[in-house]
C-alpha positions in Angstrom: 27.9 -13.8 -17.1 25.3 -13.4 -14.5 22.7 -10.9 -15.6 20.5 -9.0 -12.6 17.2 -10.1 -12.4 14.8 -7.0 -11.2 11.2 -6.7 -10.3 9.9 -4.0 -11.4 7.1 -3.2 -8.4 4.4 -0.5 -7.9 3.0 -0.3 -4.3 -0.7 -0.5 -4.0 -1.6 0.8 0.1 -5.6 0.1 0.2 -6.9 2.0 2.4 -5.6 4.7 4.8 -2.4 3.3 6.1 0.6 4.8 4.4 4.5 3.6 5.4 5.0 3.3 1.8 8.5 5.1 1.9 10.1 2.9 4.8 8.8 -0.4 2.7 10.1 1.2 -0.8 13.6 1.7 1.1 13.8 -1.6 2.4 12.5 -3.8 -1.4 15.5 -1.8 -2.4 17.9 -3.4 -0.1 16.8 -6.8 -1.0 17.8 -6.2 -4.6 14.7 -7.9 -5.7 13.0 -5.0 -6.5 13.0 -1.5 -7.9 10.1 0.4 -7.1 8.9 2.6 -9.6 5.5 3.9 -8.1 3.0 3.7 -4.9 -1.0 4.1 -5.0 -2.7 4.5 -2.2 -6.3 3.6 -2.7 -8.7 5.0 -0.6 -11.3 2.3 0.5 -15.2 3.0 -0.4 -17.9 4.7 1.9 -19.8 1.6 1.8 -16.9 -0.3 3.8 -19.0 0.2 6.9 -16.0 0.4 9.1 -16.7 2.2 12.3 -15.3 5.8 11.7 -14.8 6.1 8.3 -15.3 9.9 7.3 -16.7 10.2 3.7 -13.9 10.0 0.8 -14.2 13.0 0.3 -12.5 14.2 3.1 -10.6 10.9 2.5 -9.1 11.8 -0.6 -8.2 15.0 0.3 -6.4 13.9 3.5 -4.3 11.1 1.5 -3.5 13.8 -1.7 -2.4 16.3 1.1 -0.5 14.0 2.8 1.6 13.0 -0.9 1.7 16.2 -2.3 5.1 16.6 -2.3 6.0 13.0 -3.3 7.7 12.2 -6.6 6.5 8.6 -7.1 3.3 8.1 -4.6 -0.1 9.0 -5.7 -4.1 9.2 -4.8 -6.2 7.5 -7.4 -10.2 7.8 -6.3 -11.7 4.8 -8.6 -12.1 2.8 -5.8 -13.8 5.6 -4.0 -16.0 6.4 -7.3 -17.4 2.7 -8.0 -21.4 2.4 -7.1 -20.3 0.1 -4.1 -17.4 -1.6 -1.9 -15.0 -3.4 -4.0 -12.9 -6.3 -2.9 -9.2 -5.7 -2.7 -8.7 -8.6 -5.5 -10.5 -6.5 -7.9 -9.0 -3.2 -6.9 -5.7 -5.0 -7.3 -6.6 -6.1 -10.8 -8.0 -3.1 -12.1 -4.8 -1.2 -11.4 -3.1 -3.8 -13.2 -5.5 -3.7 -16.1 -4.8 0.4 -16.4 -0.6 -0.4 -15.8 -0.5 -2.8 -18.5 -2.5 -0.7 -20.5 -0.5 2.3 -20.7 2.6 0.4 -20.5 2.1 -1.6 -23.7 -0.4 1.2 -25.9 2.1 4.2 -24.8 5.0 2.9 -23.3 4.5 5.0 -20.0 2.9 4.3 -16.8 0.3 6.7 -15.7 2.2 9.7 -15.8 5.8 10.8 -16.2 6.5 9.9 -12.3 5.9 6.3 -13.5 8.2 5.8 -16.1 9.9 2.1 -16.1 13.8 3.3 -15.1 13.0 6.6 -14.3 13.9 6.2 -10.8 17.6 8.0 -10.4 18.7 5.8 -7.5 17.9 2.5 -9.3 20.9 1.1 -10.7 19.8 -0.4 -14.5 22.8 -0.5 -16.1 22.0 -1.0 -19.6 19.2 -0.2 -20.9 15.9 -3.2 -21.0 14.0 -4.0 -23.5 10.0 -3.9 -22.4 9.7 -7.5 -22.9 13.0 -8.2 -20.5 10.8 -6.5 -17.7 8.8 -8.0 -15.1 6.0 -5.4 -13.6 4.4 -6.1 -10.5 1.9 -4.7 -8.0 2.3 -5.8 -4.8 -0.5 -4.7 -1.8 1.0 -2.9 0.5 -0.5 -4.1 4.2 0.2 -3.8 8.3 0.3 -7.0 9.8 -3.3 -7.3 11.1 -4.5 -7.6 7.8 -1.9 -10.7 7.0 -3.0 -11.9 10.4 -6.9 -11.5 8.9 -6.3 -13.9 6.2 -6.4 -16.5 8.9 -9.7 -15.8 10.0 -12.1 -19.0 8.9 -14.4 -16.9 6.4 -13.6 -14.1 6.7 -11.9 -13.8 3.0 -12.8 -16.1 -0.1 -10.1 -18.6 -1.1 -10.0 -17.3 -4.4 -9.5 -13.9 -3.7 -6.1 -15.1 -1.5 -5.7 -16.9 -4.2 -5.0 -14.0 -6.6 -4.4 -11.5 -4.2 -0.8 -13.0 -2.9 -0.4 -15.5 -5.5 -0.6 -13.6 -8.4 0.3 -10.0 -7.2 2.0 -10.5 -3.4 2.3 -9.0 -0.5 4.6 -6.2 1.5 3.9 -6.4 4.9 4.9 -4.0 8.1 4.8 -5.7 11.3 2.8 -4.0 13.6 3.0 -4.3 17.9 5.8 -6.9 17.8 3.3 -9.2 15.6 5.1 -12.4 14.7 4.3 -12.8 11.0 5.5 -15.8 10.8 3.4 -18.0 13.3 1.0 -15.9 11.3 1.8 -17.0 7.5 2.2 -20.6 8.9 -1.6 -20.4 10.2 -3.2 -20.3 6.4 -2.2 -23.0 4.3 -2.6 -20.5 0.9 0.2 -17.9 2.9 2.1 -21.1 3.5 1.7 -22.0 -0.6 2.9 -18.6 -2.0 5.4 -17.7 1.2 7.9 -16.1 -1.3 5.5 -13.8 -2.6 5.1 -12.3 0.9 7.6 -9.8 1.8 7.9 -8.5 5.6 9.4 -5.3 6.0 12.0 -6.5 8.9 13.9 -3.2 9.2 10.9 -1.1 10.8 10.2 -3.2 13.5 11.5 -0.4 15.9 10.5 2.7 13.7 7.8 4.6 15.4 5.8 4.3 11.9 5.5 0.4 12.7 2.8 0.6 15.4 0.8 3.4 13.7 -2.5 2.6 12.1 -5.1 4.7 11.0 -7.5 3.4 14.3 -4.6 4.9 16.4 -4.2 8.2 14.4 -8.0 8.8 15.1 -7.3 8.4 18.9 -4.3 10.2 19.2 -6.5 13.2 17.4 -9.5 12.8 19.9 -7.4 13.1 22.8 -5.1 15.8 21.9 -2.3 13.3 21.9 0.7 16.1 20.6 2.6 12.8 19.1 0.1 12.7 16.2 3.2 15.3 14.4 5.1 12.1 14.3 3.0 10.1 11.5 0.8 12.9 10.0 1.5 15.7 8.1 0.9 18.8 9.2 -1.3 20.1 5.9 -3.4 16.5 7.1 -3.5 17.9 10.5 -4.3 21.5 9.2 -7.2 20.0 7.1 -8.8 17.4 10.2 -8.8 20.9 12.1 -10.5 23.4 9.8 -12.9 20.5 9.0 -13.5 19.0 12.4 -12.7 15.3 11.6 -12.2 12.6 14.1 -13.5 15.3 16.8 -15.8 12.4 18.6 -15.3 8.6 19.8 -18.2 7.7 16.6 -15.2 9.7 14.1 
């Protein structure tokens, strides 16, 4: 008989943008993949993006924002390091700490994380460890996909790892055609099934969101800001007066 192969995936969102529930929903579909966690990773203060309020505030904003989540959480190491660390080796140290705590205690993190314990995944028997394939995937929007493209922009090596060895869940963003975009870079084009687009969103308001926009929309009083932030997030932007300026 024919026995159902499953990865086992934890979503790893660097950064600010957060659509985590709409990709979990959709790997299910596929029947590829169980999710059994999400980590949003809030990027360091020496990032030097235009904007960028200190983690503090950051880390606040993103634990508000999954507060009442089961199987999402905030990890600061990123955020704590003495400087800006690549998204390979933020990808690799949450690996490092997985494996770790899967093979030393049998757990993953915490009691949200445990392999199976997600109600709506259908297991059927019970696994063995050893019959289970764990893997973090980087949860992205489309411009970053579309940034792999850019001639220097990101070392070979770290594509390399980054969607050879982990993968990629991507959310198309303004209409962004992802494939012209994966056929651009020849190491996209090497590891195409490790990329997985998020086709199903493509007319959620969630898909044209980004963190840039959700900065605007605050600025100028834009009311639809309700629609993609939480209204603890919006409470805390307020009584601290974030994102109150065009400089953030």
């Amino acid at each position: 008989t024919h026995k159902q192969q499953y990865n086992h995936q934890i979503q790893m969102c660097d950064g600010s943008f957060n659509i985590s529930k709409k990709a979990r929903e959709y790997l299910h579909k596929t029947g590829r993949f169980i999710v059994i966690g999400g980590i949003i990773s809030p990027v360091h203060d020496s990032y030097g993006k235009p904007g960028l309020v200190s983690s503090r505030h950051r880390l606040t904003m993103c634990q508000l924002a999954v507060q009442s989540s089961d199987w999402i959480r905030v990890d600061p190491w990123e955020c704590y390091q003495d400087t800006w660390q690549t998204t390979c080796s933020v990808l690799e140290h949450h690996q490092s700490i997985i494996y770790f705590n899967m093979f030393s205690h049998i757990k993953l993190i915490s009691s949200h994380f445990l392999v199976g314990s997600d109600e709506n995944a259908n297991l059927g028997t019970a696994m063995r460890y050893e019959e289970i394939e764990l893997r973090i995937l980087l949860l992205c929007g489309s411009d970053l996909l579309e940034s792999f493209c850019i001639p220097g922009l990101w070392k070979d090596s770290d594509m390399e790892v980054i969607v050879g060895d982990f993968g990629i869940v991507v959310v198309p963003r303004d209409g962004a055609d992802t494939e012209r975009i994966m056929n651009h870079s020849s190491i996209l084009r090497k590891y195409k099934d490790n990329i997985v687009v998020v086709k199903d969103v493509m007319n959620h308001p969630l898909a044209i969101v980004s963190s840039t926009k959700s900065r605007l929309a605050l600025q100028h009083g834009d009311g639809h800001v309700v629609d993609y932030l939480s209204q603890p997030v919006i409470d805390y932007i307020l009584q601290s007066q974030l994102y109150i300026n065009a400089s953030g």
